[in-house]
N, C-alpha and C positions, 0 to 999 in steps of 0.2 A: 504494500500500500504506500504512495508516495504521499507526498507534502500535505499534498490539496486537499488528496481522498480521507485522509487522516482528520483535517481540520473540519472537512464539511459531515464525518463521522461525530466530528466531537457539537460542534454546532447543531445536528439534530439531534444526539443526545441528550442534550443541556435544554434543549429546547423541549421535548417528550417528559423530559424526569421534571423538570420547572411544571409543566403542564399538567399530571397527572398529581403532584403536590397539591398544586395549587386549587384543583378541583374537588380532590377530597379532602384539605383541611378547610373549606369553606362550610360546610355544615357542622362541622366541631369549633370554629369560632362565629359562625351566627348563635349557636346555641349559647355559647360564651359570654357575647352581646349583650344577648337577653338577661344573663346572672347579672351578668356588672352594671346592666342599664346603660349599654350604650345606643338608644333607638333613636332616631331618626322624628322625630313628631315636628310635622306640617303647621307650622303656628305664623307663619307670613305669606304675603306672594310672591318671594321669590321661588317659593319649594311649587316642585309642577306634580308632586305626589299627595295624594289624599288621605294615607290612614298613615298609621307608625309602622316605619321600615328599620329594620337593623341594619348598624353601620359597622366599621370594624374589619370591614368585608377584604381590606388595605392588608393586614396580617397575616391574609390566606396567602396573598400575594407575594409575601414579604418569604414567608417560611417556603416557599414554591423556590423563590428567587436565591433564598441562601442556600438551601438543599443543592440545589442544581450549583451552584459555584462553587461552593465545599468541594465537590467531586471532580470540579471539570476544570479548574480556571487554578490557573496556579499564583496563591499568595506570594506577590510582590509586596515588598514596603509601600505602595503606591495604591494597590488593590489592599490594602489594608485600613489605608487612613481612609479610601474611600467607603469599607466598609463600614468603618467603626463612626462615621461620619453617618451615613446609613440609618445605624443602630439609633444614633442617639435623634435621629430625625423620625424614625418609628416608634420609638416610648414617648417624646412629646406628640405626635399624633395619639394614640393608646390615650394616654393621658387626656389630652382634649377631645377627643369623641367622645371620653367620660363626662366627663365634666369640662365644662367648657372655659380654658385658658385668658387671659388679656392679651390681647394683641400683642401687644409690645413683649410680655414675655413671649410670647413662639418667635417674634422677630428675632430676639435676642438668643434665643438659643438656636435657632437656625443659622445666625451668621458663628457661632462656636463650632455650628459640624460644621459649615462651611471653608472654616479655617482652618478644621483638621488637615483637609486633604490639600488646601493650598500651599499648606506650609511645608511641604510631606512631597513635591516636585509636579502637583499637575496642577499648572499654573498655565496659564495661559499668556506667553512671553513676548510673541508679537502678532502680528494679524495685518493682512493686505489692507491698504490705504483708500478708501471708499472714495477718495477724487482723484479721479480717473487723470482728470488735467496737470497732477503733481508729480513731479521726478521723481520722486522716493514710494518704490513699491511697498515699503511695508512700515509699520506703527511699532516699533519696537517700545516694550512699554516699561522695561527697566523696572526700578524702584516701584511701578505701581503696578506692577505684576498679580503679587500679593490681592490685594485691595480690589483689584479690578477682579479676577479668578472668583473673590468671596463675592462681589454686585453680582455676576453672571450667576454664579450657583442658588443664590436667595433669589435672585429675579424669577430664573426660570423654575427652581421650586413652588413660587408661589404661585407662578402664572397657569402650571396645569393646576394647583387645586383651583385658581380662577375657572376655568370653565366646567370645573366637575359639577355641572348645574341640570342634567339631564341624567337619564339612565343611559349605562353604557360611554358616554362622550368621552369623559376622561379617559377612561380603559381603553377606547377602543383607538382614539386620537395619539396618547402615548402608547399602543402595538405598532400603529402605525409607521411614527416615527421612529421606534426601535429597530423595524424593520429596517426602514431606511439607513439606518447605522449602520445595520447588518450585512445590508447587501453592501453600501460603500465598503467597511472592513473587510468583508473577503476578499470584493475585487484587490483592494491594497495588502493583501493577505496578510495582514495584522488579528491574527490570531486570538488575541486573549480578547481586543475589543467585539470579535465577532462572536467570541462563546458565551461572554458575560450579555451582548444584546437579544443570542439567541433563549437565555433562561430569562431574559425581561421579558421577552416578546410570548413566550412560553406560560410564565408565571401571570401574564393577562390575559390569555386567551382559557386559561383555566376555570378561571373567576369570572368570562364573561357570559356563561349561560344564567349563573346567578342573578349578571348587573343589565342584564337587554330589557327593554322595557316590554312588560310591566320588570320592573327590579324586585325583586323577592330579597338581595342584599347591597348597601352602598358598600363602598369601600373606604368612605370617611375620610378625612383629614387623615387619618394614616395612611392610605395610601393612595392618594393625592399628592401629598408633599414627598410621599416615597419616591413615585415615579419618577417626580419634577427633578429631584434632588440627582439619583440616577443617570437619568438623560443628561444635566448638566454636566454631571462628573463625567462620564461618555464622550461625549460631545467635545471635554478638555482634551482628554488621554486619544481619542479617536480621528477629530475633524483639525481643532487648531493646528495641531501637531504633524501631523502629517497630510495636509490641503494648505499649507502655510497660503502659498500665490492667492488661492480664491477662499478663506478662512472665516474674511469676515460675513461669506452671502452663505454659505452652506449649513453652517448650523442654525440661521435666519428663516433659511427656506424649510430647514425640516421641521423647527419648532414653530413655526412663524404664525399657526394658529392661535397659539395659547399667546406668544408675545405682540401681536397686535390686537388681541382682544384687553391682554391687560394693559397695553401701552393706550388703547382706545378709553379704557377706562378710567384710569388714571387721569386724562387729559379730558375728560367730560366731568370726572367729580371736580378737579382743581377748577374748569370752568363756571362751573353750579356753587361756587365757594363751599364748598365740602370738603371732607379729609380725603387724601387718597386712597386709606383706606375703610373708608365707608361704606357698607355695601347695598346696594342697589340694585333693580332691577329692570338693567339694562345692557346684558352682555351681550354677544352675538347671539345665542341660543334662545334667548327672551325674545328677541327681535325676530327672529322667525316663527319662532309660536305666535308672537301678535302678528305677524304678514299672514298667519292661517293655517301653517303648517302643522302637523302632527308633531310628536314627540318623534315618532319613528321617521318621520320627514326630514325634521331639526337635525337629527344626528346623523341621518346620510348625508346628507347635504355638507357639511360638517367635516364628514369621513370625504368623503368625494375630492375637497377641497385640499384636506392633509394630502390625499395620497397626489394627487397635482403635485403640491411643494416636495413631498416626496421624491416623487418619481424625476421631475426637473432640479433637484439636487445630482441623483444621480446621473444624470445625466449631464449635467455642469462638469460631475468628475470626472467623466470618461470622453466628455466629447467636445468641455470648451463652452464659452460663453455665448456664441453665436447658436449654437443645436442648442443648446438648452432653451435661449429667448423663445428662440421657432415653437420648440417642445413644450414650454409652457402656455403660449399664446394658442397653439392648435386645442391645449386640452381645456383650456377655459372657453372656448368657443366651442368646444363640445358639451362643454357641462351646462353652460349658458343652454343651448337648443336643446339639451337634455332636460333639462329643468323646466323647459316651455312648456316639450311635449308633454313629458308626464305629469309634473305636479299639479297648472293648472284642472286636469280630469280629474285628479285624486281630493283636491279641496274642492272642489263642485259635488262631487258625489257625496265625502262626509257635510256637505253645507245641508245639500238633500236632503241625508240622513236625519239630522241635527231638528229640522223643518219640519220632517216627516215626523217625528217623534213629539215637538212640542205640539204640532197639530193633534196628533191623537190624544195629546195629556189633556187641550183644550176640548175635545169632545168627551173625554171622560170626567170633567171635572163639570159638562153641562150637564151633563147626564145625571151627574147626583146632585146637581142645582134644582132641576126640572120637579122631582117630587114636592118638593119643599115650596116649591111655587103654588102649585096645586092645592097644597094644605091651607096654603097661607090664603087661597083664593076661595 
């Protein structure tokens, strides 16, 4: 067995053993959930669910994901602080789907794992120069290495639990892009980052029959800020490092869901004088339930668009900046017609439905008006 066969041996492995974890410990921590009281109860509009759902669901995920690395992905000092970094990002979630944390403390201990593994050599050291018109290809960021590696690991942490606002979104939006790691790291036959993406990718497809709507479990603040944190570190050890030339557009394009929904947000609460983070309901996901769409609509829609930024990442790697524009521009202009044809039929029909139904509640409700007239007459 040579190189490749070996590696794309271990990538499915990692990826089956994450998955089959991950599947079966979701009903031994839903029931968990339930002890410790970490449910899920519908008390605003932002939640689009209507009775009490167990959260927690982040855990399954978690023990899927370390199982499958334990066995397959070899302990570097590097892969260690990203671990333990990890760790301590999943007991403050645990923690806050119990009971619900300050803000400011999960900031604050989020930027401590995050510094774990900055300090610990996956750092992000320099990055291509986003004006195209300047002599100096790259941003070498020296002294603020450090400090910038921790902004990126908390940002995009927080920016998947930002849209964990639907069933399935989160889970399904970071497989997504784990994918995309994935595929990029073999083609670059960077090995450890494609085994550790294939037990992420593994470890959310496990947990996603539970989280597809209707959700029977969330995954919570644990694992929301799991994933984000994850991706992040990935993303250091996988894209900067070795896509230096095009560094700064590739982990943009793969995350770029979550970080222009929080970057959207952010800049509409600072606008409304609000705090950044104060939260609202007003994310991308919101915005397409009010256009009409279904929950199961919201998140294809959603998915559609990941695997877009997805797939024109990799395609940037392998083929340049010119096949990539084309490649992105062809599949938004399919997704666009796609979108025409289908969705409008699909909300015309539930509108029917919807119509159909209050019409019949108004004939049964004349109907037990009607006696009572009679009496009265």
């Amino acid at each position: 067995m040579n190189l490749d066969n070996q590696l794309i041996a271990y990538v499915v492995l990692a990826l089956l053993v994450a998955l089959v974890i991950s599947f079966l410990m979701t009903p031994v921590v839903k029931t968990f959930a339930y002890k410790v009281g970490a449910i899920d109860v519908p008390k605003d509009g932002r939640r689009m669910h209507k009775v009490p759902i167990p959260r927690l669901g982040g855990l399954a995920i978690f023990i899927g994901f370390m199982v499958s690395i334990l066995l397959f992905v070899p302990i570097t000092s590097e892969m260690k602080s990203i671990l333990l970094g990890a760790v301590i990002i999943v007991v403050l979630g645990v923690v806050d789907d119990i009971m619900a944390l300050p803000a400011m403390l999960k900031f604050v201990v989020q930027i401590v794992a995050a510094a774990i593994p900055a300090t610990h050599s996956v750092t992000i050291l320099a990055f291509s120069n986003p004006n195209i018109f300047s002599d100096n290809l790259y941003w070498v960021l020296g002294g603020l290495s450090v400090p910038f590696t921790i902004l990126w690991i908390v940002a995009i942490t927080n920016s998947v639990n930002l849209i964990d606002g639907l069933d399935g979104l989160a889970n399904g939006v970071s497989a997504i892009s784990a994918t995309t790691m994935l595929v990029i790291a073999l083609l670059a036959s960077e090995a450890q980052v494609a085994i550790v993406m294939a037990a992420l990718v593994g470890a959310c497809v496990g947990f996603m029959p539970y989280n597809l709507n209707p959700a029977k479990m969330f995954m919570g603040d644990t694992g929301a800020t799991f994933l984000g944190f994850i991706l992040a570190t990935m993303s250091i050890q996988g894209l900067f490092k070795y896509y230096a030339v095009i560094s700064f557009v590739v982990p943009f394009l793969i995350l770029g869901l979550p970080i222009f929904d929080t970057a959207f947000a952010f800049i509409r609460r600072i606008a409304h004088g609000q705090s950044p983070m104060h939260a609202d309901r007003s994310h991308i996901h919101h915005r397409l339930i009010d256009m009409g769409l279904s929950q199961k609509q919201a998140v294809a829609t959603l998915y559609v668009i990941s695997a877009i930024l997805g797939l024109s990442a990799v395609v940037l790697t392998t083929g340049g900046e010119e096949k990539a524009m084309l490649f992105f521009a062809a599949l938004c202009i399919v997704a666009v017609v796609a979108a025409k044809v289908v969705f409008p039929k699909e909300v015309k029909e539930e509108l029917k439905e919807e119509l159909h139904e209050e019409l019949e509640d108004l004939k049964e409700h004349g109907h037990r008006e009607e006696p009572g007239k009679d009496k009265g007459a």
